[in-house]
C-alpha positions in Angstrom: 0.0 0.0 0.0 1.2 3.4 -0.7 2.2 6.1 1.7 3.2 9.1 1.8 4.1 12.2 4.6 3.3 15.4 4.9 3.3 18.0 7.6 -0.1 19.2 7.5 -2.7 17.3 6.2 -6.4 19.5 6.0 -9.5 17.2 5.5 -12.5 19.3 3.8 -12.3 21.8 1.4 -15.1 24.1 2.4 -14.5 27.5 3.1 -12.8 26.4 6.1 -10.2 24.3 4.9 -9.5 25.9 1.6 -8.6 29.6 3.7 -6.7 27.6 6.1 -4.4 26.0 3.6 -4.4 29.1 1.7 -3.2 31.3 4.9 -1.0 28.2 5.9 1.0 28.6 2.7 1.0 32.5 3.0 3.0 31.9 6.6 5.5 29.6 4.7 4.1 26.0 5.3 3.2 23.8 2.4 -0.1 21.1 3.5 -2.2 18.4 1.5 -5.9 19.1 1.4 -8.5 16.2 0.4 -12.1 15.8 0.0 -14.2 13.3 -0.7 -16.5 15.2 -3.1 -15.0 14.5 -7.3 -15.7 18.4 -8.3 -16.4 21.1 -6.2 -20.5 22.1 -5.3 -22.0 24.9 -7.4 -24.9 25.5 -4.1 -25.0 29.0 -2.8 -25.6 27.9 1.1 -23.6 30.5 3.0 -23.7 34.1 1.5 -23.0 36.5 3.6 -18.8 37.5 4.3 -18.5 40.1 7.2 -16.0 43.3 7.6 -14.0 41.5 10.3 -13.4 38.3 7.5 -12.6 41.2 5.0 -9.9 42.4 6.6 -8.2 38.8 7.1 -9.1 38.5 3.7 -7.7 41.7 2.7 -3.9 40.7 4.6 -4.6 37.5 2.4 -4.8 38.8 -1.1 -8.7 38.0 -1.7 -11.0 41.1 -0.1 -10.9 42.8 -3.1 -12.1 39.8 -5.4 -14.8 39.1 -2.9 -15.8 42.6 -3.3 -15.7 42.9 -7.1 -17.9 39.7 -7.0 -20.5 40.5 -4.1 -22.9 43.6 -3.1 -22.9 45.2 0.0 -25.5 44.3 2.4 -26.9 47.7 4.5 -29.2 46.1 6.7 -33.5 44.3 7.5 -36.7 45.6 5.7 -39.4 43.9 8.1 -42.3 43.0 6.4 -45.7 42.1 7.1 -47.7 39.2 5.6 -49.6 41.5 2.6 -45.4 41.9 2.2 -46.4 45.9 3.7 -43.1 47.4 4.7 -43.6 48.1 8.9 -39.8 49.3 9.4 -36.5 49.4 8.4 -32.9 48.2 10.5 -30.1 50.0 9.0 -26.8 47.8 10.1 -24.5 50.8 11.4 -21.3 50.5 9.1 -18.4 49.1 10.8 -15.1 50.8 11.8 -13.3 49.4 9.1 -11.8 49.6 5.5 -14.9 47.3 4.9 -17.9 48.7 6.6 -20.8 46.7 5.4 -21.4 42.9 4.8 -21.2 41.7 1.7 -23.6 38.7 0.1 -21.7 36.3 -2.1 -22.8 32.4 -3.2 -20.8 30.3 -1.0 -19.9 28.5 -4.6 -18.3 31.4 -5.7 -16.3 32.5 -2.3 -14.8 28.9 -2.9 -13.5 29.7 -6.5 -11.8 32.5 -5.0 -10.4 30.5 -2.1 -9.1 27.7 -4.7 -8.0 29.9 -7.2 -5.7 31.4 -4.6 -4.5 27.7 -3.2 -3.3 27.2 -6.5 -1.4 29.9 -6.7 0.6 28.2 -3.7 1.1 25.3 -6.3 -1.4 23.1 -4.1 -5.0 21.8 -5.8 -7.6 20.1 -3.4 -7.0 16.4 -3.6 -10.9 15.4 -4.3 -12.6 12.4 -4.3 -10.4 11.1 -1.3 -12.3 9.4 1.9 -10.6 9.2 5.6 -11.7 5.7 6.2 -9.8 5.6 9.9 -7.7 7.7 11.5 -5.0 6.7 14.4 -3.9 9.5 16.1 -0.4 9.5 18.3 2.4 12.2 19.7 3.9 11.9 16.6 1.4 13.2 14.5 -1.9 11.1 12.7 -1.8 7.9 10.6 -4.9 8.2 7.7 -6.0 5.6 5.6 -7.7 6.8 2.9 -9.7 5.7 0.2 -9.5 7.2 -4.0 -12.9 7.2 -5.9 -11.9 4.0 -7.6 -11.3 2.2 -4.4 -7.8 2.5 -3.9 -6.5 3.0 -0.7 -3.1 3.9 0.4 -1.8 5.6 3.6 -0.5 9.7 4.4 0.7 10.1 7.6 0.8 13.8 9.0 2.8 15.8 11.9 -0.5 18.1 12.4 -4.1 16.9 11.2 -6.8 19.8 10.5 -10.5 18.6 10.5 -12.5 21.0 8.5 -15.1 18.5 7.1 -18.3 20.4 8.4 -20.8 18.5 10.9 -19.6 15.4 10.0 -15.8 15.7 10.7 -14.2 12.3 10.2 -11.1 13.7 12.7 -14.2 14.8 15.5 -15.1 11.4 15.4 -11.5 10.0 15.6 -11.1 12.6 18.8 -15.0 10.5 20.0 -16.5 13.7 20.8 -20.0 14.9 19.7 -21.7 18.5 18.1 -23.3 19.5 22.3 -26.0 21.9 21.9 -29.7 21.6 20.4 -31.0 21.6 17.0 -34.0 24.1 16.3 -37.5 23.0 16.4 -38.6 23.7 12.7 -37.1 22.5 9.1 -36.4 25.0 7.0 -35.9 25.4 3.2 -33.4 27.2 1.7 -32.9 28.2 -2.5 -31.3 30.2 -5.0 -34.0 31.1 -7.6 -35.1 34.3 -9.8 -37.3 36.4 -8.0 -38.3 39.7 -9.5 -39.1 43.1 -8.0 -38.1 42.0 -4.7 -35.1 44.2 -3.5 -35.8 47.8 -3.5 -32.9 50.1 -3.4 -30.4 50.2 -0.6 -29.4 46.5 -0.8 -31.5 45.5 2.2 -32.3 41.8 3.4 -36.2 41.3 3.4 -37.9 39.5 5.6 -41.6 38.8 5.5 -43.2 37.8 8.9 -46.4 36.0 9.4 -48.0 34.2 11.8 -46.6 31.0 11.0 -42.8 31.8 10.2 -40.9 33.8 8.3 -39.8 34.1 4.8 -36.3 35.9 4.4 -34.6 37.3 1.3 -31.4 38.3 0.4 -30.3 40.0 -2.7 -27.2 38.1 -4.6 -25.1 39.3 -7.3 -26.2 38.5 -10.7 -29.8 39.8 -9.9 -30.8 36.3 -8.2 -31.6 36.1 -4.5 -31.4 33.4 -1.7 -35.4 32.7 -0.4 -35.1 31.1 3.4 -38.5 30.3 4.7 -39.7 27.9 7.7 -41.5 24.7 6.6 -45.0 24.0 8.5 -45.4 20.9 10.0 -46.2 18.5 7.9 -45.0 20.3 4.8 -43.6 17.8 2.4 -40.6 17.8 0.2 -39.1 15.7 -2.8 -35.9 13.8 -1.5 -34.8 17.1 0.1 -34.1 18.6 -3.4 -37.7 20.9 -3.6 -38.3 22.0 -7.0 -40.0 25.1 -8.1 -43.2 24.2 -7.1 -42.6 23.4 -4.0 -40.1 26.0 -3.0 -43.6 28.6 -3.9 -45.9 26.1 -1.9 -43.0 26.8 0.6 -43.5 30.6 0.7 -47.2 31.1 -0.2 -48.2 29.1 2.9 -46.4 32.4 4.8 -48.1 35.2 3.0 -50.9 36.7 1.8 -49.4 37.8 -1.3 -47.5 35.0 -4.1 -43.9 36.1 -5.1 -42.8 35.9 -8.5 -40.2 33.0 -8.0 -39.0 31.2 -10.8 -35.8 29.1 -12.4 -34.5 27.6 -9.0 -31.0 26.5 -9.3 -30.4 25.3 -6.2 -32.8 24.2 -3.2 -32.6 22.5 -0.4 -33.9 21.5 3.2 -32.2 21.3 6.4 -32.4 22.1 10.4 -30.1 25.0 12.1 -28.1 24.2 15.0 -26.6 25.7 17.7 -23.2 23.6 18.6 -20.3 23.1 19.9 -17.7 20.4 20.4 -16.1 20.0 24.2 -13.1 19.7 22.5 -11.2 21.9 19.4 -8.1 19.8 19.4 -6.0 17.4 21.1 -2.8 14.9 20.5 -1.9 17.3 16.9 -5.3 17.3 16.0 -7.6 20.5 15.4 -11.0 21.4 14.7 -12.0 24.2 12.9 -15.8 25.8 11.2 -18.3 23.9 11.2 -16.7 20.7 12.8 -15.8 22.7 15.9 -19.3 24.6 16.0 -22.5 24.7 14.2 -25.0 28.2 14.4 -28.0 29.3 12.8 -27.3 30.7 9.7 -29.7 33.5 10.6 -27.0 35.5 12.0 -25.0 35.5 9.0 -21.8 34.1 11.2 -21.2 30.3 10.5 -18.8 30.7 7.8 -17.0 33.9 9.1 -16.3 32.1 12.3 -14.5 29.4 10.4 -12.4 31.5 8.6 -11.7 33.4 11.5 -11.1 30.3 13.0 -8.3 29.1 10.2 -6.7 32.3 10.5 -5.6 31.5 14.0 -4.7 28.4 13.3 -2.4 28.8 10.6 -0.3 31.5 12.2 0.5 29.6 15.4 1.2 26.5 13.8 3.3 28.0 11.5 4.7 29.9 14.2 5.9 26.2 15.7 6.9 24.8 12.3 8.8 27.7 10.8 9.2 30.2 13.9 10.5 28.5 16.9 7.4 28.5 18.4 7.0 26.6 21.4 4.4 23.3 21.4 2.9 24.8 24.1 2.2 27.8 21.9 -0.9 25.6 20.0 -2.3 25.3 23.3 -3.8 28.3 23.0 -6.0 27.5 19.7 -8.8 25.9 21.9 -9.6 28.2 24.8 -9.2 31.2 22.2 -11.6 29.5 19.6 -14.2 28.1 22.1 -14.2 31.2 23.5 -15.3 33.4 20.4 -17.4 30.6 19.5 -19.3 31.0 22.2 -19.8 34.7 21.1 -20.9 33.5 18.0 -23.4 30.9 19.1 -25.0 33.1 21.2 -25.3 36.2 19.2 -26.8 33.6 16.3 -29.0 32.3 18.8 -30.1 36.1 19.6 -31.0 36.6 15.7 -32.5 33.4 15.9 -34.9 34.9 18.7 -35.3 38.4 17.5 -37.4 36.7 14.4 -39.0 34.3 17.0 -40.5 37.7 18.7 -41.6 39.3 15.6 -43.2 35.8 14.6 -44.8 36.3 17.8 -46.0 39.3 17.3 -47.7 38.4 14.3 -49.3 35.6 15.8 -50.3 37.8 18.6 -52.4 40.2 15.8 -50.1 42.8 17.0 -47.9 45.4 14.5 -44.6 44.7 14.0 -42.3 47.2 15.7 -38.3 46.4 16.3 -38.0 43.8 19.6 -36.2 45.4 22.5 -32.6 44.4 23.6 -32.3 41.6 25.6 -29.6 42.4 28.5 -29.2 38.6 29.0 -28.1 38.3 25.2 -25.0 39.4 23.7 -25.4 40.2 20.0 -22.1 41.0 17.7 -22.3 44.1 16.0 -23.4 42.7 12.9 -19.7 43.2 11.4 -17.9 40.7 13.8 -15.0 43.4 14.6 -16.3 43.0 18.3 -15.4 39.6 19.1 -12.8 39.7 21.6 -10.1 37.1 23.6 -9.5 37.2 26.8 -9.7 33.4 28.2 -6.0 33.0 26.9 -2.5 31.8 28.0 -0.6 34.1 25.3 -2.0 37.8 26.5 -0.5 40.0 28.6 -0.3 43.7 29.3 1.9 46.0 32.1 0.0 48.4 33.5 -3.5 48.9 34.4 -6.4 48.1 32.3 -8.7 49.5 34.5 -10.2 52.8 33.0 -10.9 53.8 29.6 -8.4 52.5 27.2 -9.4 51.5 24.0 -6.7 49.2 23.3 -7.0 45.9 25.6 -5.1 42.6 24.7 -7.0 40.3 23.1 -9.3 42.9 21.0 -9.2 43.3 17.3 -6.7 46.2 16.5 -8.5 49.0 14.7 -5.8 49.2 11.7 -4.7 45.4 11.7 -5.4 45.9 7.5 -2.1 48.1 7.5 0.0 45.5 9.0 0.6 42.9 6.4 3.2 40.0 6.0 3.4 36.7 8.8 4.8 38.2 11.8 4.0 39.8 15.0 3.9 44.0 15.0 5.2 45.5 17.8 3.9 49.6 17.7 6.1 51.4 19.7 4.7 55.2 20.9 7.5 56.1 23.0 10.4 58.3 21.5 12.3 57.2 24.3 15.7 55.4 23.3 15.4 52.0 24.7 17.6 49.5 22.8 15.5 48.6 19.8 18.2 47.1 17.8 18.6 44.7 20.7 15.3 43.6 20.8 14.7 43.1 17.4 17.2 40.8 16.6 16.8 39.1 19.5 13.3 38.5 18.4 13.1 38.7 14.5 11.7 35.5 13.8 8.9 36.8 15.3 8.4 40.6 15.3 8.5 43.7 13.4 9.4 46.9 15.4 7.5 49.9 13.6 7.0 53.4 15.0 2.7 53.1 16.0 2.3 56.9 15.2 1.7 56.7 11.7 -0.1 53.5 12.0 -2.8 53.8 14.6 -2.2 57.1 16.5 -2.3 57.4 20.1 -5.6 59.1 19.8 -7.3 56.2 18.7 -6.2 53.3 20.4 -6.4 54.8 23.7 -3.0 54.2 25.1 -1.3 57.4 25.2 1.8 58.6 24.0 4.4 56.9 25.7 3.2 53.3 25.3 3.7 50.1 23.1 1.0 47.0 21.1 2.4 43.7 20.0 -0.2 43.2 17.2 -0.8 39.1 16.4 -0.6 37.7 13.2 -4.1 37.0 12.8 -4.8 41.1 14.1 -5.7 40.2 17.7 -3.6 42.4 20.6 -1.6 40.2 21.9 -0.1 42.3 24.9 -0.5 46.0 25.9 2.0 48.9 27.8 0.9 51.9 28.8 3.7 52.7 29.5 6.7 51.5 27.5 9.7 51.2 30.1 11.9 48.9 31.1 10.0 46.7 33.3 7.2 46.3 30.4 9.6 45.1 27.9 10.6 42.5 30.7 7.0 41.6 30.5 7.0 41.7 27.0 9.9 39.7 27.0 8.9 36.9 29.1 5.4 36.9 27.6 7.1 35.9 24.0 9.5 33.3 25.8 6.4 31.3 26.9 5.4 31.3 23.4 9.2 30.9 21.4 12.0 30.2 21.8 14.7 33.7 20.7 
């Protein structure tokens, strides 16, 4: 039997796994991915790519494609039933290069993501099964399977499970999706649907008494129709056609659309997720095989790539950088930790229709539900989801007050800071031995001067103080004031992490 090795070895080539192995090669280190689909899918599914993906697309080489292909997405038009407009939710714009979302067939966002794979010189491997999987300190033992039933063997230092739900490498880790699964069934298509979208790009949602029927503008003048099914409603092999995708939405509304040529269709149930464990014994989880949310939110697919980001600077910190093991030991307590943002802001969106489906039910108007303090909900843009459960953050000095700039937020101008490494933004003009410092750490870090990058004035630390800015644009440590002692911290922080 044949077998071959390679350092990283991705299984799935969704969104998750193709960015991964994308970003992986950007930081220097070369990986095999393989799926067991023969061609890639041409389904729209996820379509919506927020500002905080974007950027890490931007430091990637890809925002702008995305954005030449997609259209911006400004916020909800609520409607009634008779489809009477009863109010409008702008999404404020985000604090970014790329303020809005932008709406993009999940088919196409994967073009882009393979197109720039190959330009790494690496093409998904496709029609390839993980039949079993041995994991050991050494790295993992596959033994896969070729469309035509060959089998041969590729043994891996680090093994990357981004094979959605169903993750093969979750199941060789035993552990299970935790969470619940929605009540309803829900059906979800890509069709023609005229006179729709009105200017201003928004999302429309129709809300009746029984559920909701959502639409979003896509490029091309198509849109994606989401609608609840009612019990009982019945469906061909889970591959509605056009008849049923209108029996779908008339049983919502008082009023038919004009919905015609469906090219894609398809029912399924939304979760809310999470697996106890996001790696273990060289093994990761990442997207949808770490955690599942309802797609109402817009976040499943944003999380994953925010996910892979991560990923592939710390593990090409350890292959290329002298990182430390120890240093991937931060992947899971960092991911589980926005993913539980992300679950429960979904979960909020999830409710907010709830309450407005309510209200119809209820014979009451539809007016904007109020905030729920017990709920966290993103800001729509995903620039707010911040670390702090995290063995690689630190800070000297005193967070308490109001700085802007707190280790493990998003930096405000992480765009301006391309390449692999870590950006350390010195504020002080104080001589302090720079030279030193960088070559004792220039595997790792870039020393710029901050001022002209993020000034003082907006990140909140003052004049005289210093930000080590992550790969993957997180803040990985904080001065506020940039003396001595706090390059010690600094200093010690980083030897955790590599070794100088």
């Amino acid at each position: 039997m044949k077998e071959s090795h390679v350092e990283v070895l991705v299984i799935g080539a969704g969104p998750t796994g193709l960015f991964f192995a994308g970003e992986l090669a950007r930081h220097g280190v070369s990986s095999r991915i393989i799926d067991q689909n023969l061609s890639p899918h041409t389904q729209t599914r996820a379509t919506e790519i927020q500002p905080a993906v974007l950027e890490v697309l931007h430091r990637a080489g890809m925002a702008e494609k995305i954005m030449e292909s997609s259209l911006p997405m400004q916020g909800l038009r609520i409607l009634d039933a008779h489809l009477k407009e009863a109010y409008v939710f702008s999404i404020p714009p985000a604090d970014s290069q790329f303020p809005t979302t932008r709406s993009l067939p999940q088919w196409r966002t994967e073009e882009i993501l393979c197109e720039n794979l190959k330009g790494y010189g690496i093409d998904v491997e496709r029609g390839v099964t993980a039949l079993e999987i041995t994991m050991s300190g050494s790295g993992a033992r596959v033994l896969c399977s070729d469309h035509d039933g060959a089998q041969h063997v590729i043994h891996a230092d680090y093994l990357v499970g981004a094979g959605g739900a169903h993750s093969p490498v979750r199941g060789s880790m035993h552990k299970n999706l935790e969470g619940i699964t929605y009540p309803r069934r829900y059906l979800v298509a890509d069709v023609d649907a005229q006179g729709l979208h009105k200017d201003g790009h928004l999302i429309s949602v129709a809300i009746a008494a029984t559920g909701l029927v959502m639409v979003i503008e896509l490029p091309n003048g198509r849109s994606l129709v989401l609608t609840d099914l009612l019990d009982g409603a019945q469906t061909t092999h889970n591959v509605p056609g056009l008849e049923e995708v209108n029996q779908a939405v008339a049983a919502h509304l008082h009023h038919p659309l004009d919905i015609s040529d469906v090219r894609w269709a398809s029912v399924y149930r939304m979760h809310r997720r999470m697996s106890p464990k996001f790696s273990g014994n060289r093994c990761f989880l990442a997207g949808d095989s770490a955690h599942l949310c309802s797609p109402l939110g817009g976040e499943g697919l944003n999380a994953g790539i925010l996910d892979g980001a991560s990923l592939a600077w710390m593990l090409a910190a350890v292959l290329r950088r002298g990182g430390k093991p120890g240093l991937l030991e931060a992947y899971e307590p960092e991911r589980q930790e926005i993913a539980r943002q992300v679950l429960t802001s979904s979960d909020a969106m999830h409710d907010y229709y709830d309450v407005l489906v309510n209200m119809a039910a209820e014979g009451k108007p539809l007016t904007e539900p109020p905030d729920d303090p017990t709920r966290k909900v993103t800001s729509g843009s995903m620039v707010d989801l911040t670390l702090s459960d995290s063995p690689i953050l630190g800070c000297y000095g005193s967070v308490i007050g109001v700085q802007k700039m707190k280790p493990g937020c998003r930096f405000p101008k992480r765009i301006l800071l391309g390449g692999c490494l870590h950006h350390l933004l010195v504020y002080s003009e104080t001589e302090w031995g720079q030279a030193d410092f960088s070559t004792r750490w220039a595997k790792v870090l870039t020393v710029l001067d901050g001022n002209p990058v993020c000034p003082p004035s907006e990140c909140g630390i003052g004049g005289c103080g210093a930000v080590l800015v992550r790969p993957d644009g997180y803040v990985g440590f904080v001065a506020y004031d940039w003396n001595p002692e706090a390059r010690e911290a600094l200093d010690r922080l980083l030897c955790i992490q590599f070794t100088p």
